[in-house]
PyMOL Python script that loads the backbone (N, CA, C, O; Angstrom):
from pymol import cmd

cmd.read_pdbstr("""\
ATOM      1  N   UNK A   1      82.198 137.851  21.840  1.00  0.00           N
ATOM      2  CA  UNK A   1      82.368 137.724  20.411  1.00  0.00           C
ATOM      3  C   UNK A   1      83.209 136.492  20.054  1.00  0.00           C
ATOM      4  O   UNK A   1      82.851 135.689  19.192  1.00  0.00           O
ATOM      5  N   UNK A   2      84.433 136.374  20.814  1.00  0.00           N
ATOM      6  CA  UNK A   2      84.986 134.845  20.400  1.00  0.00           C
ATOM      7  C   UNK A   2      84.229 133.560  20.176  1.00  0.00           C
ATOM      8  O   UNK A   2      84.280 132.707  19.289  1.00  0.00           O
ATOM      9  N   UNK A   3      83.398 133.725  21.438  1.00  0.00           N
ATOM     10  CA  UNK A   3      82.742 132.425  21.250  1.00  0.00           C
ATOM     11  C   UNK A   3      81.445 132.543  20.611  1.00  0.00           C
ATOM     12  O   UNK A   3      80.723 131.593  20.914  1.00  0.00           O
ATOM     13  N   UNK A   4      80.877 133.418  19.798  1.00  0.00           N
ATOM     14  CA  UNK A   4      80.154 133.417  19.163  1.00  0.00           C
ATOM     15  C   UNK A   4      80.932 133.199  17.485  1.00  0.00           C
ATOM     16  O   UNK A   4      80.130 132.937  16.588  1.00  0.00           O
ATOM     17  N   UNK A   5      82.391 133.302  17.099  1.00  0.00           N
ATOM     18  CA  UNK A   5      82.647 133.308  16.241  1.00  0.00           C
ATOM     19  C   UNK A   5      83.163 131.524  16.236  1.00  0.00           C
ATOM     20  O   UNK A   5      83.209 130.622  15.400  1.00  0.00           O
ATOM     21  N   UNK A   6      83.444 131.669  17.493  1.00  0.00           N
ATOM     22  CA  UNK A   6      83.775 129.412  17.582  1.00  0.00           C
ATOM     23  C   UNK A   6      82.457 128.776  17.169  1.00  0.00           C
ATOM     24  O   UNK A   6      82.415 128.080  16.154  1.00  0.00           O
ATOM     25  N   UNK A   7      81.360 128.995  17.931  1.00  0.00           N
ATOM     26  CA  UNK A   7      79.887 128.437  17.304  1.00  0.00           C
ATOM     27  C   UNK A   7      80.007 128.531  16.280  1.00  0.00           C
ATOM     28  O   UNK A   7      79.964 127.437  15.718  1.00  0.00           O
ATOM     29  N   UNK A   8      80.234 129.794  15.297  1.00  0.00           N
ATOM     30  CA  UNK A   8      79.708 129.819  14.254  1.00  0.00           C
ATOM     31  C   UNK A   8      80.843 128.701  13.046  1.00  0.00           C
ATOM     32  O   UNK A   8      80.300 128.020  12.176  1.00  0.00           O
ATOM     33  N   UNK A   9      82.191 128.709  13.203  1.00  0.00           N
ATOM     34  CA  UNK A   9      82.944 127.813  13.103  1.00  0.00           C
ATOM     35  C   UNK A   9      82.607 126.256  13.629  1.00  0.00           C
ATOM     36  O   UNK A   9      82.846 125.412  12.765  1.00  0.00           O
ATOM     37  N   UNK A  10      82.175 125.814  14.698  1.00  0.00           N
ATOM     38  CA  UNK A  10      81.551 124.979  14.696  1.00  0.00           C
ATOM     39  C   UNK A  10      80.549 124.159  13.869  1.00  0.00           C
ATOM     40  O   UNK A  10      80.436 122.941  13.732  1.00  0.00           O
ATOM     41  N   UNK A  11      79.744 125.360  13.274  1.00  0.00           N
ATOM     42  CA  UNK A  11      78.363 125.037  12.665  1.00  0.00           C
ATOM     43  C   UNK A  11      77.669 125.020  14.106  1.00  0.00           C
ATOM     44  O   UNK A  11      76.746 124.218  13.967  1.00  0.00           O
ATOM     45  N   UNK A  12      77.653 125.350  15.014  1.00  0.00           N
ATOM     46  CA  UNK A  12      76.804 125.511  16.260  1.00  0.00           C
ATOM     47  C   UNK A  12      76.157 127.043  15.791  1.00  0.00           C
ATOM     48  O   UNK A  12      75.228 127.218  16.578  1.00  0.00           O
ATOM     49  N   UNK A  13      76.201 127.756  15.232  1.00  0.00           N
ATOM     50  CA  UNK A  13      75.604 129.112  15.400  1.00  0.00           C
ATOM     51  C   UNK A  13      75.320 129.716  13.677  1.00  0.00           C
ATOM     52  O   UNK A  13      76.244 130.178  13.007  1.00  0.00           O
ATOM     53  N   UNK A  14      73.970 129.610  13.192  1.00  0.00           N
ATOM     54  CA  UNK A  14      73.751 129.424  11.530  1.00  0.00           C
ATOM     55  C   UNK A  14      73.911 130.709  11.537  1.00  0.00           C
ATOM     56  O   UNK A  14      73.264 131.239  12.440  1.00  0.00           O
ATOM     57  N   UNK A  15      74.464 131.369  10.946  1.00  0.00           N
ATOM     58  CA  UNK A  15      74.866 133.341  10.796  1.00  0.00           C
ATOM     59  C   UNK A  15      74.489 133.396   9.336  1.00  0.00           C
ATOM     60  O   UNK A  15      74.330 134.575   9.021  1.00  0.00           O
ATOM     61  N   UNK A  16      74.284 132.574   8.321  1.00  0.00           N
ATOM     62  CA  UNK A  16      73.459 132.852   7.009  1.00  0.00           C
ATOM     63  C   UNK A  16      71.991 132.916   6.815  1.00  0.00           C
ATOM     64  O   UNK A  16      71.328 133.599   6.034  1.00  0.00           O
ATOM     65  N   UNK A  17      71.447 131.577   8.191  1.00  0.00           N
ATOM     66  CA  UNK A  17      69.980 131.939   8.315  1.00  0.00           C
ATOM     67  C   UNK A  17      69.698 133.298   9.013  1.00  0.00           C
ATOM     68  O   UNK A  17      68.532 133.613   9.249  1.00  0.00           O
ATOM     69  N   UNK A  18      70.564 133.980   9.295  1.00  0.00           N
ATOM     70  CA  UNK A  18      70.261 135.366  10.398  1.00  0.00           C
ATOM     71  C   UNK A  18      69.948 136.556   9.516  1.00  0.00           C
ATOM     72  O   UNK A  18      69.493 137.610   9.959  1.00  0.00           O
ATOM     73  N   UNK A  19      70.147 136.386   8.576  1.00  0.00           N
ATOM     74  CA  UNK A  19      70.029 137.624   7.289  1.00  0.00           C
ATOM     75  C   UNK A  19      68.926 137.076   6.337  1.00  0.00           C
ATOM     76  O   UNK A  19      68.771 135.959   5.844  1.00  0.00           O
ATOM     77  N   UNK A  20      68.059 138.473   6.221  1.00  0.00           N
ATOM     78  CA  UNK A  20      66.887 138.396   5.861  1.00  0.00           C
ATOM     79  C   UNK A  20      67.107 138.462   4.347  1.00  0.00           C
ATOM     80  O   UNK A  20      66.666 137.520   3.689  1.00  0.00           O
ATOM     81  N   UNK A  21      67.703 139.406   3.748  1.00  0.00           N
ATOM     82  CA  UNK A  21      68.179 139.641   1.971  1.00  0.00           C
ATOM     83  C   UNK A  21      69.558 140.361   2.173  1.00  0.00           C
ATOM     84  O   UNK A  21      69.908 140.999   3.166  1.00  0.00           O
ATOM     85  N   UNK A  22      70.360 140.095   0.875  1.00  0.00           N
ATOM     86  CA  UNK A  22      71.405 140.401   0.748  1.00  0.00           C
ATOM     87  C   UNK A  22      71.076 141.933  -0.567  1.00  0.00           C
ATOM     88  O   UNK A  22      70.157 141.905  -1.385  1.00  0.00           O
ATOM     89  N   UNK A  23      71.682 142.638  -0.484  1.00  0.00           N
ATOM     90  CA  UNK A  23      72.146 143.708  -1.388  1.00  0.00           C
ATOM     91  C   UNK A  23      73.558 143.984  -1.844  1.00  0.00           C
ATOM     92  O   UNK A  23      74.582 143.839  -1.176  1.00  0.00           O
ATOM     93  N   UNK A  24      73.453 144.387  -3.040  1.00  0.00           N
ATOM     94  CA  UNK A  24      75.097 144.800  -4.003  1.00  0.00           C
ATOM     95  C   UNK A  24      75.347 146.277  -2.969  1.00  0.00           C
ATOM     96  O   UNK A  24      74.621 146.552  -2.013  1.00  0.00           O
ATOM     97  N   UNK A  25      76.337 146.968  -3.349  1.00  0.00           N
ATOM     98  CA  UNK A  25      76.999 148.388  -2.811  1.00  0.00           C
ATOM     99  C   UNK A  25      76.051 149.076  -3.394  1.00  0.00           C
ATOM    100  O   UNK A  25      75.589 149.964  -2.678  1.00  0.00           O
ATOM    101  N   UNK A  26      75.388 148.939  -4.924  1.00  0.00           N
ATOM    102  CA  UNK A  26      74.613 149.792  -5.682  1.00  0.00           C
ATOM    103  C   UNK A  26      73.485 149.867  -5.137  1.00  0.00           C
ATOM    104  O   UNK A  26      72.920 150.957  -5.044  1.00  0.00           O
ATOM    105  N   UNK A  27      72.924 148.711  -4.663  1.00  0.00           N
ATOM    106  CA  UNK A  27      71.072 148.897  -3.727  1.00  0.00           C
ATOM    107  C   UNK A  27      71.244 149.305  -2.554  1.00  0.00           C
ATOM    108  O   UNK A  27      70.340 148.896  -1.826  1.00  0.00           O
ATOM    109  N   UNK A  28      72.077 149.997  -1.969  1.00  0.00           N
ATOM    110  CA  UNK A  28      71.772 150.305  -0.742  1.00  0.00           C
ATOM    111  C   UNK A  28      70.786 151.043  -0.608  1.00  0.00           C
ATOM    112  O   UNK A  28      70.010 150.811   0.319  1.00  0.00           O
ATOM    113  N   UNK A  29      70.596 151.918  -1.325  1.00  0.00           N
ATOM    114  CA  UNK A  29      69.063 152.893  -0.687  1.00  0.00           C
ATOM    115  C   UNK A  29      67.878 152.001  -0.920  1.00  0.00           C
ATOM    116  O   UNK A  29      66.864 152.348  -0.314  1.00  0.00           O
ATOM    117  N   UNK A  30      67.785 150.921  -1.672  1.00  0.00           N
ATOM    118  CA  UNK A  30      66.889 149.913  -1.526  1.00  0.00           C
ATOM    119  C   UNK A  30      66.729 149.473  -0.547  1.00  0.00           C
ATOM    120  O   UNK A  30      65.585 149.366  -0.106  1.00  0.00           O
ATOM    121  N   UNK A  31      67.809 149.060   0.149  1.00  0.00           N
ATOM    122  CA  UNK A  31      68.257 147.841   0.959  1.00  0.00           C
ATOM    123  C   UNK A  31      67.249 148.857   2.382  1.00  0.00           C
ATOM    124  O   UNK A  31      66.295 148.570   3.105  1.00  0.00           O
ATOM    125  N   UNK A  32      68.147 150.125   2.201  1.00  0.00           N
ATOM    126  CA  UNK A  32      67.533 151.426   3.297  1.00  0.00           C
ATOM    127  C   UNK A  32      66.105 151.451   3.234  1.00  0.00           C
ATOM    128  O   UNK A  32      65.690 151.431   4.392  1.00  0.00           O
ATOM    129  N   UNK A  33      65.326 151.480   2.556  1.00  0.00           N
ATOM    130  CA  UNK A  33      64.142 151.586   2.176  1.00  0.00           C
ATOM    131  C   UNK A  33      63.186 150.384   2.348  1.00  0.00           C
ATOM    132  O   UNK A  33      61.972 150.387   2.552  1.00  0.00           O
ATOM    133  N   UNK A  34      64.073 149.327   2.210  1.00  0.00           N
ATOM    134  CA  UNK A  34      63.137 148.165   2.736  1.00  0.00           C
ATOM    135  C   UNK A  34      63.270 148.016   3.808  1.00  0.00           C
ATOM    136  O   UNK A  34      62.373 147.270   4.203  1.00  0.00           O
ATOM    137  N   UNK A  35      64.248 148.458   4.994  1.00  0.00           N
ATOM    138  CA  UNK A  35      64.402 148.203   6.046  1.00  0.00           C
ATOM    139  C   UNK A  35      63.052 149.289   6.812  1.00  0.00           C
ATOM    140  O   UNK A  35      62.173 148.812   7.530  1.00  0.00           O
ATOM    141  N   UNK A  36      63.128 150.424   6.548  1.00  0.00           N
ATOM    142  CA  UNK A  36      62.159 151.568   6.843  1.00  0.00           C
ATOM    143  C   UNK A  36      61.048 150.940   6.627  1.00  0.00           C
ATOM    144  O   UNK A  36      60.248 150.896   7.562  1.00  0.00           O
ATOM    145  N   UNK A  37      60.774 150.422   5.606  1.00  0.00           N
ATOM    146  CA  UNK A  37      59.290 149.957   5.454  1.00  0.00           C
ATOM    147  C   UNK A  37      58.669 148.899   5.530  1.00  0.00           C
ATOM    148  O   UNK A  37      57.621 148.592   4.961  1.00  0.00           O
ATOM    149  N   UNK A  38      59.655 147.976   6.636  1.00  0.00           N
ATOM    150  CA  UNK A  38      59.587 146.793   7.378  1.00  0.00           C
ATOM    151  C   UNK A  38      59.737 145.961   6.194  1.00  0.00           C
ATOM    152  O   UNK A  38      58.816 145.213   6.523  1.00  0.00           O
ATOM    153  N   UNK A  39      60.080 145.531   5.233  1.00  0.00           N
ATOM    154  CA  UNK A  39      60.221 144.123   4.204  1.00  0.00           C
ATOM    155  C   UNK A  39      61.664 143.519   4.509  1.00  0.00           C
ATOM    156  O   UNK A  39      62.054 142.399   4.176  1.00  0.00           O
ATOM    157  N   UNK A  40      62.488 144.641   5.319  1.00  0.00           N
ATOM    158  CA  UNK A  40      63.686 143.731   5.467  1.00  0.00           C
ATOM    159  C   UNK A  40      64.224 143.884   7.250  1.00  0.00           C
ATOM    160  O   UNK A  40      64.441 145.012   7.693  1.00  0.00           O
ATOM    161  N   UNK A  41      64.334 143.081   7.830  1.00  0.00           N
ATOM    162  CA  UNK A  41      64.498 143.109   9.267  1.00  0.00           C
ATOM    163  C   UNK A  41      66.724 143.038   9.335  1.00  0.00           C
ATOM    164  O   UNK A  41      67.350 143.795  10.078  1.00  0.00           O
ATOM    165  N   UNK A  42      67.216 142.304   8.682  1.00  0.00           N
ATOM    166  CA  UNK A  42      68.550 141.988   8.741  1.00  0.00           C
ATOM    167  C   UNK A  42      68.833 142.052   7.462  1.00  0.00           C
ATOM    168  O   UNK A  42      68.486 140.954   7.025  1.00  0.00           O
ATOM    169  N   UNK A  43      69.165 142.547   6.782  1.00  0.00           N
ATOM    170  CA  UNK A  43      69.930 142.837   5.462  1.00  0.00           C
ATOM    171  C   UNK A  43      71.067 142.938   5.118  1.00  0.00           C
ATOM    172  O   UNK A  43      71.404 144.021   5.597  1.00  0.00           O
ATOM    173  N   UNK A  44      72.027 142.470   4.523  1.00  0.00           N
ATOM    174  CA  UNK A  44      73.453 142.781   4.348  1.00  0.00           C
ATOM    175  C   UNK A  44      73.873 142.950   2.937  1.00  0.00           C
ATOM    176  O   UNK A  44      73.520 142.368   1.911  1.00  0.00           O
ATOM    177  N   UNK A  45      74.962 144.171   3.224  1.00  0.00           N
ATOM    178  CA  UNK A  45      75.406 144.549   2.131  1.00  0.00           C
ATOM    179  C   UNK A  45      76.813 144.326   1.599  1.00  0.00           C
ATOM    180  O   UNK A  45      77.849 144.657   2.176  1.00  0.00           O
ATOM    181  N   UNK A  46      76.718 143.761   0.501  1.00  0.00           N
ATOM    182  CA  UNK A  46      78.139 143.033   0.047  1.00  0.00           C
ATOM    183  C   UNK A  46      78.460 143.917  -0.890  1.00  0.00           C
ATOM    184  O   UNK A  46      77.738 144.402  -1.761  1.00  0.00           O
ATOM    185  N   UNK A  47      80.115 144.187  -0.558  1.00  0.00           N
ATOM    186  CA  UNK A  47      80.681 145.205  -1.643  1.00  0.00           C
ATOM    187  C   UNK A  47      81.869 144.710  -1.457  1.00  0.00           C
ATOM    188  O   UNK A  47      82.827 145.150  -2.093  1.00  0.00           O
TER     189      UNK A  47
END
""", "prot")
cmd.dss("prot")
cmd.show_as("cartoon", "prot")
cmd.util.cbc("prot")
cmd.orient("prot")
């Protein structure tokens, strides 16, 4: 994990291209639901 967090500090390791859509705290069962029904592979939820 360190040195995956130095890459990413670097700019050696893109961790924003790695996420497919972002969701609020309020879409999570969206967020759940697209993941189940394959439209979202990496999703993150910001609260």
């Amino acid at each position: 994990m360190p040195r995956l967090l130095e890459m990413a500090t670097l700019g050696q390791l893109d961790l924003a291209g790695l996420v497919t859509r972002e969701y609020t705290l309020d879409e999570i069962n969206t967020g759940y639901r697209d993941m189940r029904e394959g439209r979202n592979i990496r999703g993150l939820i910001r609260f």
